[in-house]
N, CA, C and O of each residue as an XYZ file, in Angstrom:
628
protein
N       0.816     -1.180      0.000
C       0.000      0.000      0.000
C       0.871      1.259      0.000
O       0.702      2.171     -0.809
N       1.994      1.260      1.137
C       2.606      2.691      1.105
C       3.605      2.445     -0.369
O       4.378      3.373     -0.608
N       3.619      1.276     -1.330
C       4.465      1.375     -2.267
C       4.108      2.267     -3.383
O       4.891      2.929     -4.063
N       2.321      2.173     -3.525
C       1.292      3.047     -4.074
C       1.304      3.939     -3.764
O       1.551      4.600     -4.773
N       1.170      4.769     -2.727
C       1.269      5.881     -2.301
C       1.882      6.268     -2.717
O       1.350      6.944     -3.597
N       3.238      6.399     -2.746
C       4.739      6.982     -3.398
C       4.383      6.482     -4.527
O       5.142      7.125     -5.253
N       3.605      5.597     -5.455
C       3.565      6.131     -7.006
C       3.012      7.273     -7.337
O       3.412      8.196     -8.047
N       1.782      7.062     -6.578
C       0.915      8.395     -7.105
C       1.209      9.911     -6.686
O       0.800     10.937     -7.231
N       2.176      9.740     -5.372
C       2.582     10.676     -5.307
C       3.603     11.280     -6.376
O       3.638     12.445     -6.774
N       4.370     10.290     -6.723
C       5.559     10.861     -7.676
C       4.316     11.608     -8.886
O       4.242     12.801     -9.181
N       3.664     10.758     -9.280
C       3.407     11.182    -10.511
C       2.147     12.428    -10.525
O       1.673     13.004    -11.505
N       1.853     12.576     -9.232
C       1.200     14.119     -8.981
C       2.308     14.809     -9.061
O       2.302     15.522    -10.065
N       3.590     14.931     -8.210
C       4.698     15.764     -8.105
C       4.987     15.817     -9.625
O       5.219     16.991     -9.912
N       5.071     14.968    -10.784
C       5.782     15.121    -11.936
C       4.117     16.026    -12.987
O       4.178     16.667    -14.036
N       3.380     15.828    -12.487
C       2.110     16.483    -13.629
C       2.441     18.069    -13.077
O       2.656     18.936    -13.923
N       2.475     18.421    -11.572
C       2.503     19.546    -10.913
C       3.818     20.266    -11.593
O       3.916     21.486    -11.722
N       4.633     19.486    -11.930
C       6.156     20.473    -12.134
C       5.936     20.651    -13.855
O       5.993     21.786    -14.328
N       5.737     19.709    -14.563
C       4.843     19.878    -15.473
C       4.281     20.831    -16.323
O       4.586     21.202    -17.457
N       3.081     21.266    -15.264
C       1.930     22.339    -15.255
C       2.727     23.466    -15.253
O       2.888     24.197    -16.230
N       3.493     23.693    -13.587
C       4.357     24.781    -13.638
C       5.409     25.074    -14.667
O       5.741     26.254    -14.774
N       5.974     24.205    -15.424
C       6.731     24.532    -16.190
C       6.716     25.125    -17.844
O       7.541     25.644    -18.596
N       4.842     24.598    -17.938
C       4.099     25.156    -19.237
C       3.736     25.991    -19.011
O       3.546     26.770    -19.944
N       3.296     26.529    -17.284
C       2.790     28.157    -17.182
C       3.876     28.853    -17.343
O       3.579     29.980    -17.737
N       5.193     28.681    -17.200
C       6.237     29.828    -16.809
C       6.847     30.308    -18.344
O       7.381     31.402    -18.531
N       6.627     29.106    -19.553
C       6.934     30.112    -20.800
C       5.914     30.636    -21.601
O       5.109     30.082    -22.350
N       6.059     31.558    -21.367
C       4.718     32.613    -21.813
C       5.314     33.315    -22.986
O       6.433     33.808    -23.133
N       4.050     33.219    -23.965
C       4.325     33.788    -25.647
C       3.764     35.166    -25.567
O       2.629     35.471    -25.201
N       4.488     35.761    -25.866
C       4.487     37.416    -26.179
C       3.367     37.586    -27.309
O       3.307     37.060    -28.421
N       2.478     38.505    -26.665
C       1.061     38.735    -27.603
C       1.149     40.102    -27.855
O       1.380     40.887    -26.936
N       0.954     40.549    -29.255
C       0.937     41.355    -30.099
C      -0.509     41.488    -30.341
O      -1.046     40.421    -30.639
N      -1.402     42.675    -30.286
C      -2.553     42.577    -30.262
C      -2.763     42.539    -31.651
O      -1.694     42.743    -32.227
N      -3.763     42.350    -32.481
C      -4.424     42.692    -33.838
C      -4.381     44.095    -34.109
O      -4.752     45.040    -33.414
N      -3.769     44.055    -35.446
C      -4.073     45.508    -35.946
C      -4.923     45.159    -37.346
O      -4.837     44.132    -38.019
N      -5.791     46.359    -37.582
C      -6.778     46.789    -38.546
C      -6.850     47.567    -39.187
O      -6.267     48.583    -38.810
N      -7.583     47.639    -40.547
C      -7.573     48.848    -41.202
C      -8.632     48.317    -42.203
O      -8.914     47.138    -42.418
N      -9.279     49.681    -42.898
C      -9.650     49.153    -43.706
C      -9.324     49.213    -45.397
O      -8.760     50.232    -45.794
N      -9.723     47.969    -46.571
C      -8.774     47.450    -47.501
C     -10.101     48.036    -48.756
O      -9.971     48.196    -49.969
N     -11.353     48.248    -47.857
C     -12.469     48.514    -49.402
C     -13.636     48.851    -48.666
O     -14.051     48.399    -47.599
N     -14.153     49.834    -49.515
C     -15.554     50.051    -49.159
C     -16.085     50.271    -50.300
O     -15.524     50.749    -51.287
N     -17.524     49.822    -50.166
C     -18.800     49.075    -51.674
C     -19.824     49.693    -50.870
O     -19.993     49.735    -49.652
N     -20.552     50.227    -51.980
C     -22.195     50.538    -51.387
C     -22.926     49.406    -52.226
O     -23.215     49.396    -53.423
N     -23.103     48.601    -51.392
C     -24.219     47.266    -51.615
C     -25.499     47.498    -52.310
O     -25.645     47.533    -53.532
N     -26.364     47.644    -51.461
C     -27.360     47.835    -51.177
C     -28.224     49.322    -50.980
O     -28.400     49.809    -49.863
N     -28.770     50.003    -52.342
C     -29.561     50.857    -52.092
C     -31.168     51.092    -52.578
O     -31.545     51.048    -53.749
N     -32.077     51.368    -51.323
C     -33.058     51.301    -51.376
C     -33.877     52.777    -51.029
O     -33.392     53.905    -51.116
N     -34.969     52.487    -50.700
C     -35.819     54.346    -50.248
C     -35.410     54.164    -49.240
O     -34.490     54.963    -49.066
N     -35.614     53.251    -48.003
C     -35.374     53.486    -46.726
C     -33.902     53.138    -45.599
O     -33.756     53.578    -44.459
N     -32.760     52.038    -46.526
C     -31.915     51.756    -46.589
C     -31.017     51.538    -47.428
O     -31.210     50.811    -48.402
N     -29.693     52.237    -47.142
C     -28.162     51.705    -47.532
C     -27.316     50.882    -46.865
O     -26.914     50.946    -45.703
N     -27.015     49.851    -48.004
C     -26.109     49.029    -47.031
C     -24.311     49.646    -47.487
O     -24.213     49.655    -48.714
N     -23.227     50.035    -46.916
C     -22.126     50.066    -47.257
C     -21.528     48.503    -46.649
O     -21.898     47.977    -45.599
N     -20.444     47.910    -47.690
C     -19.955     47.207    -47.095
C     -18.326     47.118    -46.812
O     -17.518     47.239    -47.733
N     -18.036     46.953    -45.804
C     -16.365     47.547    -45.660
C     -15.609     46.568    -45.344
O     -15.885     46.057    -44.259
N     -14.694     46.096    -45.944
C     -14.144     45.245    -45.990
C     -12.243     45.441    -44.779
O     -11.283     46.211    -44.799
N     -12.560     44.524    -44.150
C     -11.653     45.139    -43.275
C     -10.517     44.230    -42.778
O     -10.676     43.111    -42.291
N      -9.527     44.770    -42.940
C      -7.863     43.551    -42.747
C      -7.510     43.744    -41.441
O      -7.357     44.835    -40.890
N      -7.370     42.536    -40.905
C      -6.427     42.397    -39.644
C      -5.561     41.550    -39.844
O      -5.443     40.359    -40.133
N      -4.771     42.742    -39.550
C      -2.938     41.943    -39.629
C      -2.757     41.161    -37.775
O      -3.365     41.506    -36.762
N      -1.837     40.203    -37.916
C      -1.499     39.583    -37.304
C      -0.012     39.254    -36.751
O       0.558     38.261    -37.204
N       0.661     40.104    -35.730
C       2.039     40.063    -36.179
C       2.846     38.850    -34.943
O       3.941     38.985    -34.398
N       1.937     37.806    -34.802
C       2.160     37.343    -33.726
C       2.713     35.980    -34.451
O       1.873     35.800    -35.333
N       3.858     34.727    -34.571
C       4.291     33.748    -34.689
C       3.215     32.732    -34.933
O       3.498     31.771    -35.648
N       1.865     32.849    -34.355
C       1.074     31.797    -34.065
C       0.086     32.289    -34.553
O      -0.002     33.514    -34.634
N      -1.265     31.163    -35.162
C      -2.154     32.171    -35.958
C      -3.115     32.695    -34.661
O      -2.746     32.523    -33.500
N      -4.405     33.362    -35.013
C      -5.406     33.928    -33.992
C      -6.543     33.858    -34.730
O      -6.808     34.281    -35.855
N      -7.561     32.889    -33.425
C      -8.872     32.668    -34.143
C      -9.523     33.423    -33.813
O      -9.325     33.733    -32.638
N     -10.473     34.068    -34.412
C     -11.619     35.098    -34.351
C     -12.999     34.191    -34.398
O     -13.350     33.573    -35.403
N     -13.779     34.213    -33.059
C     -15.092     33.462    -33.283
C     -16.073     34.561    -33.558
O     -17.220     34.223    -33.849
N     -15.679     36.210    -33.487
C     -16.648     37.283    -34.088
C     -15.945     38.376    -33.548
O     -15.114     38.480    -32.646
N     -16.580     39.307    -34.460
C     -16.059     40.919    -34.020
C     -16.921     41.846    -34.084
O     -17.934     41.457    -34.666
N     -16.976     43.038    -33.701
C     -17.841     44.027    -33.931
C     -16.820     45.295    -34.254
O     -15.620     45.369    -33.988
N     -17.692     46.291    -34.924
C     -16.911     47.317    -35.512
C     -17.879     48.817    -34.901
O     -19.059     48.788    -34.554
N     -17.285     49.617    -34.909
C     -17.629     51.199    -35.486
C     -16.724     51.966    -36.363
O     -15.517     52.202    -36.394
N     -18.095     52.360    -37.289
C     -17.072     53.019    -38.326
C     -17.464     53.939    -38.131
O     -18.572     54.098    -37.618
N     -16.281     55.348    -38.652
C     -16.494     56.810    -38.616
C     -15.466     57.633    -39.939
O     -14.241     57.548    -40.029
N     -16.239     58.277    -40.708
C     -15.882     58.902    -42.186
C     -15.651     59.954    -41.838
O     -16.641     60.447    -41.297
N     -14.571     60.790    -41.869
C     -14.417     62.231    -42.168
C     -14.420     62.562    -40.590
O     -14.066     63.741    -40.579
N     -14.617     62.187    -39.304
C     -15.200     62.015    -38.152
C     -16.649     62.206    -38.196
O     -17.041     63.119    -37.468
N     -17.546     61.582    -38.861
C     -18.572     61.520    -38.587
C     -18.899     59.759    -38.441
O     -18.348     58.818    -39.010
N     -20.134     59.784    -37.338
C     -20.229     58.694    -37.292
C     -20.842     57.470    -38.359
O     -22.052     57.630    -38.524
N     -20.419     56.575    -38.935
C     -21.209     55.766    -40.468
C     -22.197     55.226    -39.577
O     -23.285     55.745    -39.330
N     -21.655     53.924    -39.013
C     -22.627     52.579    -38.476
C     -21.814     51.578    -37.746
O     -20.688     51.638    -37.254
N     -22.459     50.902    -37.797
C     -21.546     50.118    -37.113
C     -22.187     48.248    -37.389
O     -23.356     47.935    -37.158
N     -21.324     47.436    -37.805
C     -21.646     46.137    -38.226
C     -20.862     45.309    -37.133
O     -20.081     45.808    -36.322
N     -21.287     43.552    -37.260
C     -21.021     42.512    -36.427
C     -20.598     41.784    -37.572
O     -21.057     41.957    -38.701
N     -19.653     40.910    -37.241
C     -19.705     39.518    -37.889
C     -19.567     38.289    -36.966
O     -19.225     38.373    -35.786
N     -19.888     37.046    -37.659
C     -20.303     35.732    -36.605
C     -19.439     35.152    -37.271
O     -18.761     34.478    -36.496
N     -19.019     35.027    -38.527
C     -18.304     34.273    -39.070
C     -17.100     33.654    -38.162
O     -17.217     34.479    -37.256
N     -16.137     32.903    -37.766
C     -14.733     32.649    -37.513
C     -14.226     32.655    -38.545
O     -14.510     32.189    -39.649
N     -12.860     33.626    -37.851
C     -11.741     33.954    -39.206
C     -10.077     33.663    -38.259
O      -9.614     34.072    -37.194
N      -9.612     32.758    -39.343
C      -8.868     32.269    -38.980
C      -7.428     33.449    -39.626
O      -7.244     33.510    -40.841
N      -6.563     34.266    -38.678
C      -5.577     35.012    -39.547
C      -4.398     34.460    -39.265
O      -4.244     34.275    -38.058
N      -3.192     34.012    -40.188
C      -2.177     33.255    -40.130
C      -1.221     33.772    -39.283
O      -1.331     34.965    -39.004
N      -0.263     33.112    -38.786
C       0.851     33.393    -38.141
C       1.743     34.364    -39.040
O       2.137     33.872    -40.098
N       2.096     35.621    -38.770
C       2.570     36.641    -39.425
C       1.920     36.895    -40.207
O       2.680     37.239    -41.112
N       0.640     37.009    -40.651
C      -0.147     37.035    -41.714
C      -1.441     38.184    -41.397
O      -1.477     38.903    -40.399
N      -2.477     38.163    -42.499
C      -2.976     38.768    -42.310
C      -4.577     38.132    -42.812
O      -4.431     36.931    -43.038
N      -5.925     38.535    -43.032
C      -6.865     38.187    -43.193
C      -8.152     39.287    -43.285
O      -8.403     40.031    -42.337
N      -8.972     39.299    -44.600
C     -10.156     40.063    -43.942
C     -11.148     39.640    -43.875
O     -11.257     38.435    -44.102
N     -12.505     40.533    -43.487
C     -13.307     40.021    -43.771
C     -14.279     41.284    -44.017
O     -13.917     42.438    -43.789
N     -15.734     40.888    -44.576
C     -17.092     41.637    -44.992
C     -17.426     42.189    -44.309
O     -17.936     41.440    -43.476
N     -17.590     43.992    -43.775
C     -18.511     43.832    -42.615
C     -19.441     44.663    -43.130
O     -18.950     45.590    -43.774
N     -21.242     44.635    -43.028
C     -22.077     45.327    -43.752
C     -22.477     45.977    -42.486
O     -22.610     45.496    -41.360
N     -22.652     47.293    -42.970
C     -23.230     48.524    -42.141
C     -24.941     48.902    -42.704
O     -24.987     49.042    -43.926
N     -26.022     49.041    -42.130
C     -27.244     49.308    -42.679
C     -27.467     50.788    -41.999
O     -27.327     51.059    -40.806
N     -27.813     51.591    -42.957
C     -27.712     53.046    -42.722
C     -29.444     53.359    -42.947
O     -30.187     52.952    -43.840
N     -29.668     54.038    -42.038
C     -30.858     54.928    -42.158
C     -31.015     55.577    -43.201
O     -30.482     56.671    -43.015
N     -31.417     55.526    -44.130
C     -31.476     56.610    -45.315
C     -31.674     58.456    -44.773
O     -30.902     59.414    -44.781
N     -32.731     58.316    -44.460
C     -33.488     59.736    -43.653
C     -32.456     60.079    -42.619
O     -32.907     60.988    -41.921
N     -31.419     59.770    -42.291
C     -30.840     60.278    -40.702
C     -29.237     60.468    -41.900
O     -28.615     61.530    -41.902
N     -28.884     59.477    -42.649
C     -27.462     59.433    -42.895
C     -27.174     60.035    -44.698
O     -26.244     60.624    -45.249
N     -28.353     59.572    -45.098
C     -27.770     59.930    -46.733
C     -27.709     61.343    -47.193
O     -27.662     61.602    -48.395
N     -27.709     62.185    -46.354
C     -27.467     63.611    -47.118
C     -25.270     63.755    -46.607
O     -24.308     64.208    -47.229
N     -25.435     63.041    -45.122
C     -24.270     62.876    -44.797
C     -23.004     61.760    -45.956
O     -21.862     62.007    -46.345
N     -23.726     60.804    -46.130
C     -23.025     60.112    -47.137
C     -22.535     60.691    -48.473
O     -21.349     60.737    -48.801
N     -23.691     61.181    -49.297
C     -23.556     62.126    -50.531
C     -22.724     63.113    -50.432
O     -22.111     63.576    -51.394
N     -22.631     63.528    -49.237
C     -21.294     64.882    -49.091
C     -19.852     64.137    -49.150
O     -18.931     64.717    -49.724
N     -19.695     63.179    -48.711
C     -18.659     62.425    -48.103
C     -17.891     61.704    -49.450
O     -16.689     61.568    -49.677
N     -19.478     61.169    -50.506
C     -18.960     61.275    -51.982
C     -18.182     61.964    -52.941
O     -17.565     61.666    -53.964
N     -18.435     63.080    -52.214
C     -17.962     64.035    -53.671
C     -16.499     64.264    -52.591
O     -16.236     65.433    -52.312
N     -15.921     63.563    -52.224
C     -14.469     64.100    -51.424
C     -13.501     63.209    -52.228
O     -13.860     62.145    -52.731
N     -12.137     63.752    -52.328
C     -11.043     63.004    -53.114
C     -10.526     61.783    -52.309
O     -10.170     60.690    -52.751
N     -10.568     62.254    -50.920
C     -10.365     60.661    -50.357
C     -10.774     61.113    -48.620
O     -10.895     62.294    -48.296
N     -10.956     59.923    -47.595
C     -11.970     59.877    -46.313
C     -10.925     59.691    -45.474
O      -9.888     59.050    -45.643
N     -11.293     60.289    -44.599
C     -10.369     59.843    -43.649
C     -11.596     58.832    -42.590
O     -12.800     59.041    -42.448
N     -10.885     57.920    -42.084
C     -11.455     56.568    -41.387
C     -11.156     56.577    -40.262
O      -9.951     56.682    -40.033
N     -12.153     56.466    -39.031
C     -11.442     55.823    -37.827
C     -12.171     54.459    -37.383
O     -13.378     54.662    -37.251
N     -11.836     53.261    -37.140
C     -12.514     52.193    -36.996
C     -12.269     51.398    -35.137
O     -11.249     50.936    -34.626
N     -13.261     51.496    -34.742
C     -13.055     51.218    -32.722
C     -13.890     49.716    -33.274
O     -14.948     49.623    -33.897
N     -12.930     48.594    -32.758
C     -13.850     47.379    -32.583
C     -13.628     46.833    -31.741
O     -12.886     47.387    -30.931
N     -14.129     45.426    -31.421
C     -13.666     44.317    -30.499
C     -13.809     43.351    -31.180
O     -14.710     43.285    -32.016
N     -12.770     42.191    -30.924
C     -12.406     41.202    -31.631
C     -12.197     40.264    -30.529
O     -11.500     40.326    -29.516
N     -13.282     39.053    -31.175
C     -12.973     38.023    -30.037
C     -12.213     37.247    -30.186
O     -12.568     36.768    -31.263
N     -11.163     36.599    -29.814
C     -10.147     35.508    -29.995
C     -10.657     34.499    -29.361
O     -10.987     34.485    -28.175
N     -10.751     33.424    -30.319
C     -10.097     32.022    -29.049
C      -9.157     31.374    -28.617
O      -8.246     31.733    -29.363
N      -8.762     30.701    -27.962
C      -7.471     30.136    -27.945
C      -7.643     29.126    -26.974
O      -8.601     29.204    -26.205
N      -6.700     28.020    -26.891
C      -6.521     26.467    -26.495
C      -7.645     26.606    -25.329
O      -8.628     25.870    -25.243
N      -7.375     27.534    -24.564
C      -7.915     27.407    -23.122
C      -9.409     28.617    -23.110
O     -10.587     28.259    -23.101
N      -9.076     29.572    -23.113
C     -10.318     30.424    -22.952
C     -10.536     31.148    -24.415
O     -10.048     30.818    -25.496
N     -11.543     32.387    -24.067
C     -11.930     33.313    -25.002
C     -11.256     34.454    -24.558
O     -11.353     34.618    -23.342
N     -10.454     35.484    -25.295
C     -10.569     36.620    -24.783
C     -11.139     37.694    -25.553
O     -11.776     37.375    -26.558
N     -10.999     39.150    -25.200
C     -11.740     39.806    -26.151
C     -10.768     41.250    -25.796
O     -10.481     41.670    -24.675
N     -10.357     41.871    -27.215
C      -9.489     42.763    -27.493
C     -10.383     43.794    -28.131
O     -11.320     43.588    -28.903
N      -9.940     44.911    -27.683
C     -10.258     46.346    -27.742
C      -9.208     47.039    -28.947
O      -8.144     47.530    -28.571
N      -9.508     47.042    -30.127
C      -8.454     47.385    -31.386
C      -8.903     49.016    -31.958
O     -10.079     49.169    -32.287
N      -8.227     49.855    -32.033
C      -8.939     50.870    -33.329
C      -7.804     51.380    -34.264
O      -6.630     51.011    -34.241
N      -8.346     52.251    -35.048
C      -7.095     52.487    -36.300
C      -7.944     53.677    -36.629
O      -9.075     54.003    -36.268
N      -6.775     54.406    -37.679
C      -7.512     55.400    -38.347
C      -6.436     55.739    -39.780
O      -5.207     55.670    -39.764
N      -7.035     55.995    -40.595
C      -6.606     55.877    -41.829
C      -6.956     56.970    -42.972
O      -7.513     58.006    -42.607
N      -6.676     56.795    -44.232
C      -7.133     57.532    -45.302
C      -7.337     56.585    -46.033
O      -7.007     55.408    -45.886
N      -8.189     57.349    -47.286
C      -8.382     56.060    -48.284
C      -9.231     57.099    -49.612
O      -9.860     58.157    -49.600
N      -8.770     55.978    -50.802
C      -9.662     57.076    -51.981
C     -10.810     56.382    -51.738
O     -10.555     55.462    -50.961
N     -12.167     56.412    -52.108
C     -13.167     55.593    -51.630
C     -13.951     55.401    -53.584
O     -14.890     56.053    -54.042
N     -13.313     54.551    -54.143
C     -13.551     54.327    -55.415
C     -15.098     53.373    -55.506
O     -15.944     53.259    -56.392
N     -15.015     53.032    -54.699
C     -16.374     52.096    -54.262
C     -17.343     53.126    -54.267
O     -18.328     53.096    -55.004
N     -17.169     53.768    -53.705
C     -18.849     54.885    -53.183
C     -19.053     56.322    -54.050
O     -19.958     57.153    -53.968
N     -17.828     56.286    -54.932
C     -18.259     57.728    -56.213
C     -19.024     57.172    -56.816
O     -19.580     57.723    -57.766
């Protein structure tokens, strides 16, 4: 019996040193960066526009990063556009990068006199605030990303 004992003890002592020894090397995380790569006016109707903005997150981390969804706000010129979700999972490669679709549905009556001005400009300036959910082996976390940019907006003349 006490020969058992001292097995199971060893081999708790060897899972425990183990454990401790997979917590203590820790991989340096580089958060997601974003921007956006295109914007399309989809969808126009009397009471809705859809823009759709297509948006890259680079990845500058060794290891890839799964995205089980994100949410966005977009803002043109500093005015506010909309703001879209995606559900999709997006998988972005290790040093790599990835985008994806995100559709914004605009009030016609509240936003399109704002949009039409924003048309006739040579190029927009962008600021984009999202959250991006990651998964990874063990939990979920969720990152707080924004960017801001220029762009010609060949999609929406």
């Amino acid at each position: 019996m006490k020969l058992q004992c001292k097995h199971v003890l060893a081999r708790l002592l060897g899972i425990c040193l183990l454990v401790v020894a997979g917590c203590s090397v820790r991989r340096s995380f580089v958060r997601p960066e974003i921007q956006i790569a295109d914007l399309q006016l989809s969808d126009l109707n009397l009471f809705e526009t859809t823009l759709v903005f297509t948006v890259r997150v680079n990845n500058e981390n060794p290891y890839p990063l799964r995205l089980t969804g994100s949410r966005y706000k977009f803002y043109l010129n500093d005015v506010y556009t909309g703001k879209g979700m995606v559900s999709e999972p997006l998988v972005i490669p290790a040093l790599g990068s990835a985008t994806q679709r995100v559709k914004v549905h605009l009030n016609n009556l509240s936003v399109l006199p704002k949009i039409v001005e924003l048309s006739r400009k040579a190029s927009l300036d962008y600021k984009i605030a999202s959250v991006l959910y990651v998964k990874n082996r063990l939990s979920q976390s969720t990152y707080k990303v924004s960017s801001t940019g220029s762009f010609i907006p060949a999609g929406i003349s």
